[in-house]
Backbone as a printed PyTorch tensor [residue, N CA C, xyz], in Angstrom:
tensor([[[ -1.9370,   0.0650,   2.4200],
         [ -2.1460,   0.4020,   3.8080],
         [ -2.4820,  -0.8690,   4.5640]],

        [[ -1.9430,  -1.0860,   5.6190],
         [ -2.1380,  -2.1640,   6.8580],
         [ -3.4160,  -1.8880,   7.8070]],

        [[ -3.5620,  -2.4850,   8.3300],
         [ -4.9950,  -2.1720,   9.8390],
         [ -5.8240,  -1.0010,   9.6620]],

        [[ -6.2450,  -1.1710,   8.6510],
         [ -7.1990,   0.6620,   8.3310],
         [ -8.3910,  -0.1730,   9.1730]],

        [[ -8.8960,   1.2100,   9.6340],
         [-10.5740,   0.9560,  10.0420],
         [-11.3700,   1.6830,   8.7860]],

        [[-12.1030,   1.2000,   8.6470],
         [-13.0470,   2.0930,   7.7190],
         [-14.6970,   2.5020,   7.8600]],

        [[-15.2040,   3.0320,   7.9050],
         [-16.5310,   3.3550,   8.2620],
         [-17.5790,   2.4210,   8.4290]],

        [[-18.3210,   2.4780,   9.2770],
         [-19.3710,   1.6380,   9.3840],
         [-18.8870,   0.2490,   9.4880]],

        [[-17.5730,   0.2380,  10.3340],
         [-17.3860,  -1.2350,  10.7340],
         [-16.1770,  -1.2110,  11.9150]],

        [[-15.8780,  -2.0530,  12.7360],
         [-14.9600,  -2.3410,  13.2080],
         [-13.4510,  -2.8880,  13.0870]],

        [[-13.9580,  -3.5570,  11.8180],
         [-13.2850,  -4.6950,  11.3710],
         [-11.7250,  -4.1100,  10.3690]],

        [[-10.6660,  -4.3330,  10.9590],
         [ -9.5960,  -4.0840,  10.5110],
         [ -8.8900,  -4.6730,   9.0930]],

        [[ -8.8150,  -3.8100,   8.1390],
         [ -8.3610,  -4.4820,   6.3620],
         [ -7.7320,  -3.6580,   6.0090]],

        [[ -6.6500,  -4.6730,   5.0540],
         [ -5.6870,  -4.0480,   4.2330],
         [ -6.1440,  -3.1490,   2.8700]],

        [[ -5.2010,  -2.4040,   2.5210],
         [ -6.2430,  -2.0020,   1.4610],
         [ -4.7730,  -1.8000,   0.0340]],

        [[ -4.5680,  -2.0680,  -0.8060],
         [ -4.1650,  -2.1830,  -1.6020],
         [ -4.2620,  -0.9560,  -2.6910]],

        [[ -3.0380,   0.0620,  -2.8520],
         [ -3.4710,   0.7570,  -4.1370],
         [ -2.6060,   0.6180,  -5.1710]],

        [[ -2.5010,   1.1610,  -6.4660],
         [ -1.6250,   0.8110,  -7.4030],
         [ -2.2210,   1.5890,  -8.4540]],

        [[ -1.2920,   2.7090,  -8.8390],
         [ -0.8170,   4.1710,  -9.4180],
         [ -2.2470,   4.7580,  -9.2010]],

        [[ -2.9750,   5.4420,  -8.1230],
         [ -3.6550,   5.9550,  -7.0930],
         [ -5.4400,   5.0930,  -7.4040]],

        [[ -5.1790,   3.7160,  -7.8890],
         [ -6.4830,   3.6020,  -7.8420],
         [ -6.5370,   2.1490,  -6.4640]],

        [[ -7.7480,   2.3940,  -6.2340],
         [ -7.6590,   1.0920,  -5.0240],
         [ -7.6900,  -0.1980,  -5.5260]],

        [[ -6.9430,  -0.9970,  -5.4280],
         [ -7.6580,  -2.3620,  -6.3720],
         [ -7.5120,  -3.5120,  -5.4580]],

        [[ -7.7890,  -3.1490,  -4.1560],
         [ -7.9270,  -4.1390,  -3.0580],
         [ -8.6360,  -3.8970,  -2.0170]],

        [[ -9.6620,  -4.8390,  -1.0640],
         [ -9.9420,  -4.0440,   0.4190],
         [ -9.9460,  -5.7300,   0.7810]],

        [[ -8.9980,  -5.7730,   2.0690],
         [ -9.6860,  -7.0490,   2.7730],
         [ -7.6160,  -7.5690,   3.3280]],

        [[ -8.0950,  -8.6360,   3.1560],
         [ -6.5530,  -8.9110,   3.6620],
         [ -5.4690,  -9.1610,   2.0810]],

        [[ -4.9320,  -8.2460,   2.0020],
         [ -3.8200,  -8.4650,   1.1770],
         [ -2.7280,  -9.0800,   1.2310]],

        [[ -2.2500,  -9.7340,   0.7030],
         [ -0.7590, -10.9600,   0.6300],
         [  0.1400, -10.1640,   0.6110]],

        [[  1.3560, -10.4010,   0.6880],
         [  2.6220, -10.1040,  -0.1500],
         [  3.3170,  -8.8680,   0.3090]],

        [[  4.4280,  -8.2250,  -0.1890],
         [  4.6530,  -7.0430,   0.0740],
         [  4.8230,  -6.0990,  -0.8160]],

        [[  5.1070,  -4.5830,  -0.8820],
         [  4.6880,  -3.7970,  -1.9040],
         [  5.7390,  -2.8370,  -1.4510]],

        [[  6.2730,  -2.3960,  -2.5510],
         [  7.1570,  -0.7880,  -2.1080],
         [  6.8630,  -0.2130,  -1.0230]],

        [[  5.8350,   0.1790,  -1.1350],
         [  5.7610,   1.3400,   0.2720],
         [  3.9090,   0.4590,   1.1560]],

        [[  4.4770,   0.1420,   2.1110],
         [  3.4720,  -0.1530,   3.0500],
         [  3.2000,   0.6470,   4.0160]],

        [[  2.0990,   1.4050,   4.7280],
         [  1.9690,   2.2700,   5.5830],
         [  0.8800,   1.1820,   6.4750]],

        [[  1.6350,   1.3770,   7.9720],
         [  0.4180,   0.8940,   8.5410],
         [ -0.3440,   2.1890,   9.6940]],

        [[ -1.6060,   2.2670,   9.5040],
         [ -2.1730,   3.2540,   9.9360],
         [ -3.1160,   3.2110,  11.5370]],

        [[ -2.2600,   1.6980,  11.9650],
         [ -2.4600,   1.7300,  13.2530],
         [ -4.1220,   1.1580,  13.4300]],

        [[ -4.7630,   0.8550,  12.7500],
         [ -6.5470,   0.9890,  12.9540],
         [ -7.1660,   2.1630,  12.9530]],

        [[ -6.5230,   3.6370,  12.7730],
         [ -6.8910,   4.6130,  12.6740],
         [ -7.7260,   4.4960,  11.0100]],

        [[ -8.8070,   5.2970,  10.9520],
         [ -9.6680,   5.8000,  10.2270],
         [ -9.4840,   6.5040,   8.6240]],

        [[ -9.6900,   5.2150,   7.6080],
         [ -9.2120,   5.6380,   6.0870],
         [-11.0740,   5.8550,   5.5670]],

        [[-11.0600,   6.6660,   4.9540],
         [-12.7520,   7.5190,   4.3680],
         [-12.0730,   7.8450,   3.2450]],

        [[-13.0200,   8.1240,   2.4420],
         [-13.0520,   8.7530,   1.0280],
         [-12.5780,  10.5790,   1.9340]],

        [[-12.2320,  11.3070,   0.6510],
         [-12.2270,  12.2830,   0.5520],
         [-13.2630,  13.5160,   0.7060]],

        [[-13.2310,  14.5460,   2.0990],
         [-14.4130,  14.7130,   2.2280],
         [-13.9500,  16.5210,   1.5100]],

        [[-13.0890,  16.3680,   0.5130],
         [-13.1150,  17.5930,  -0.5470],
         [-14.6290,  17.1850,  -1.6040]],

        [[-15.2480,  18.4600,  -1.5170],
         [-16.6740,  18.9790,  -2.8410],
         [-16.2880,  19.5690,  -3.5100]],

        [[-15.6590,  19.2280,  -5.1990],
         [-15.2300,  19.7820,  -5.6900],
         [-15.9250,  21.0440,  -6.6750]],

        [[-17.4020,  20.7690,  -6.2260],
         [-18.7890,  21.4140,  -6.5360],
         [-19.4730,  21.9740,  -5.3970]],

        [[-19.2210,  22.8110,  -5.0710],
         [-20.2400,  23.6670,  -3.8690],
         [-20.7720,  25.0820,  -3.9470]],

        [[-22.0050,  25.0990,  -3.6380],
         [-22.5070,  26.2590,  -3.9080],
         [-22.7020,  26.5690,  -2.2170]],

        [[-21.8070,  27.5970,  -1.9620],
         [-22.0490,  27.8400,  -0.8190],
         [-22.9340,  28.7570,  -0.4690]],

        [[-23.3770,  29.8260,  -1.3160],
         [-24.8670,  30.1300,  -0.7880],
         [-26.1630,  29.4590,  -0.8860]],

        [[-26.0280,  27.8590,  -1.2660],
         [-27.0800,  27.5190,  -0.8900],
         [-26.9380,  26.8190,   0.5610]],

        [[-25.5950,  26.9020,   1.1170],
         [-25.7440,  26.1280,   2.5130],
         [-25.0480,  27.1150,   3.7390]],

        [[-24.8920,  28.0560,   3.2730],
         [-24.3770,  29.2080,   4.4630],
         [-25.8540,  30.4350,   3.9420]],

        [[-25.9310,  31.2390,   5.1860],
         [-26.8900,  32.1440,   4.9640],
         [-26.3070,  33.0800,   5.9260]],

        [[-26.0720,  34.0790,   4.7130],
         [-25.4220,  35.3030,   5.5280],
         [-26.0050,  36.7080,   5.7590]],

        [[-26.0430,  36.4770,   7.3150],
         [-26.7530,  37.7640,   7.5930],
         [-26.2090,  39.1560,   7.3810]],

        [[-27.4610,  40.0350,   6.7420],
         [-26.9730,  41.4640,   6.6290],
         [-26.9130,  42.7070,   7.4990]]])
């Protein structure tokens, strides 16, 4: 990925993956099969919980 923003900063970086693990953040060299540039729009971790107990955070009235 090209111009990601990423949380808690302004600052625009490449980010490098290779067979789905990240093994880069900052300015990357070179070129790669598939480059996406994401404009400075907003790359975050995954905000899937693959563990949730939802009655401890919803309370449903009877």
């Amino acid at each position: 990925m090209r111009n990601a923003k990423l949380r808690f900063t302004n600052e625009r970086v490449d980010i490098a993956i290779e067979n789905g693990v990240i093994k880069e953040i900052g300015k990357v060299y070179g070129t790669h099969k598939l480059e996406i540039n994401v404009k400075g729009n907003l790359v975050t971790e995954s905000f899937v919980n693959p563990h949730l107990h939802l009655c401890k955070y919803l309370h449903f009235s009877k």
